[in-house]
VOGU-3710 file (C-alpha; in Angstrom, 3 decimals, decimal comma):
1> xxxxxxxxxx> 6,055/-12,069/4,954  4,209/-14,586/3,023  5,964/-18,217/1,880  5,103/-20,082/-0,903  4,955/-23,877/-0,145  6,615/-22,842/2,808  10,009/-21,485/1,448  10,771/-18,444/-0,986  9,313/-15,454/1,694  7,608/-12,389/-0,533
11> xxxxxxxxxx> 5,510/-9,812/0,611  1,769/-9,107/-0,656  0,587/-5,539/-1,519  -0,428/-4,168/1,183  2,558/-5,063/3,114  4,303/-3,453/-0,044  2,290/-0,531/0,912  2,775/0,430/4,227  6,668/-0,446/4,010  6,598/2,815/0,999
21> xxxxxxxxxx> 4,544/5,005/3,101  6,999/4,518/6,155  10,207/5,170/3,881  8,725/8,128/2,119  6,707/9,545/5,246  8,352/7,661/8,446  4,766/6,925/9,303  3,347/4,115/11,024  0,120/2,467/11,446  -1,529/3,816/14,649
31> xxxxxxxxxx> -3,978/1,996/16,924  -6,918/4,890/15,823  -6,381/4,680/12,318  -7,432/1,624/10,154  -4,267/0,916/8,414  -3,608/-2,501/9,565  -7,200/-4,042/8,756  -6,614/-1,954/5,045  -3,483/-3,849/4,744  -4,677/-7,179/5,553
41> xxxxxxxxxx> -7,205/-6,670/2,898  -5,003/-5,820/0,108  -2,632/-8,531/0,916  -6,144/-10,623/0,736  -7,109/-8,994/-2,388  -3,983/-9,404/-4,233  -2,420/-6,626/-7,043  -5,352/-7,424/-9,878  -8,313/-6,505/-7,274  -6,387/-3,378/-5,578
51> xxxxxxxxxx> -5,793/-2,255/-9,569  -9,531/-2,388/-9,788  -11,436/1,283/-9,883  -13,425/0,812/-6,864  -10,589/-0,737/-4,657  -8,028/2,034/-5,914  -10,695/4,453/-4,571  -10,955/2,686/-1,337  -7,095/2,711/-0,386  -6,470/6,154/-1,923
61> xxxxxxxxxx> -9,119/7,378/-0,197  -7,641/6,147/3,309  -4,684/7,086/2,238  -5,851/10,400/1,460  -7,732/10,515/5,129  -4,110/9,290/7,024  -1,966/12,141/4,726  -4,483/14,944/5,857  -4,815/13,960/9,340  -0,671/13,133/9,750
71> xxxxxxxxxx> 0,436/16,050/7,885  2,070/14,321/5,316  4,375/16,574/3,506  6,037/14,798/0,981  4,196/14,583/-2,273  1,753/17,554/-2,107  0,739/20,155/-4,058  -0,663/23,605/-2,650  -0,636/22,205/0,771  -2,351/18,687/0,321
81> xxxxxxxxxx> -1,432/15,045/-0,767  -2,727/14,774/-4,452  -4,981/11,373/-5,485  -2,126/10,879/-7,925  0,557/10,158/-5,706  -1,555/7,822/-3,825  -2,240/5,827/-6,907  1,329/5,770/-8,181  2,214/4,497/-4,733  -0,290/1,599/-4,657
91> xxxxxxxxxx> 0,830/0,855/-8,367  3,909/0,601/-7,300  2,957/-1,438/-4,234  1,013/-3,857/-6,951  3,979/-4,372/-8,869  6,221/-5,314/-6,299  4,298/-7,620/-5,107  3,704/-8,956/-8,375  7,784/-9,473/-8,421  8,091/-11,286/-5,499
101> xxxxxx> 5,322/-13,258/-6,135  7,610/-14,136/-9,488  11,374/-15,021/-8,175  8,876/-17,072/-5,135  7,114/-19,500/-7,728  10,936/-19,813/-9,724
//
């Protein structure tokens, strides 16, 4: 968790991330994959940059990578995790954090 001038804790998107891949796939980041340095970037980047066509490729694509390699089965179609998914979920990661950035600055 993040504070802003040190009270009002929100998370930042890629914390928003991980915490909807764990409650929709119970996974968590391993020490082979590169989902905590992927999260750390996002929460650097902030929702605008991860929205951006190239970044959106970058996490899906990870994402993508972690689903085929895990055997993610929630969310596929004929067998595999679809790109679409992916993006809803970081959309949805973007938007959170766009709410807690909100209620933090009053």
């Amino acid at each position: 968790m993040t504070t802003l001038n040190g009270n009002h804790p929100f998370r930042l998107v890629g914390t928003h991330l991980h915490r909807l891949i764990l409650r929709w796939f119970g996974a968590r980041p391993e020490k082979r994959c590169r989902c905590q340095e992927l999260i750390g970037k996002m929460n650097g980047w902030g929702p605008a940059e991860c929205r951006r066509p190239e970044r959106m490729a970058e996490i899906v694509d990870h994402m993508m990578k972690e689903a085929r390699r895990r055997g993610w089965t929630l969310a596929i179609v004929l067998g595999r995790p679809t790109r679409a998914v992916c993006e809803a979920m970081v959309r949805r990661a973007c938007a959170l954090a766009e709410r807690d950035l909100a209620r933090a600055k009053g």
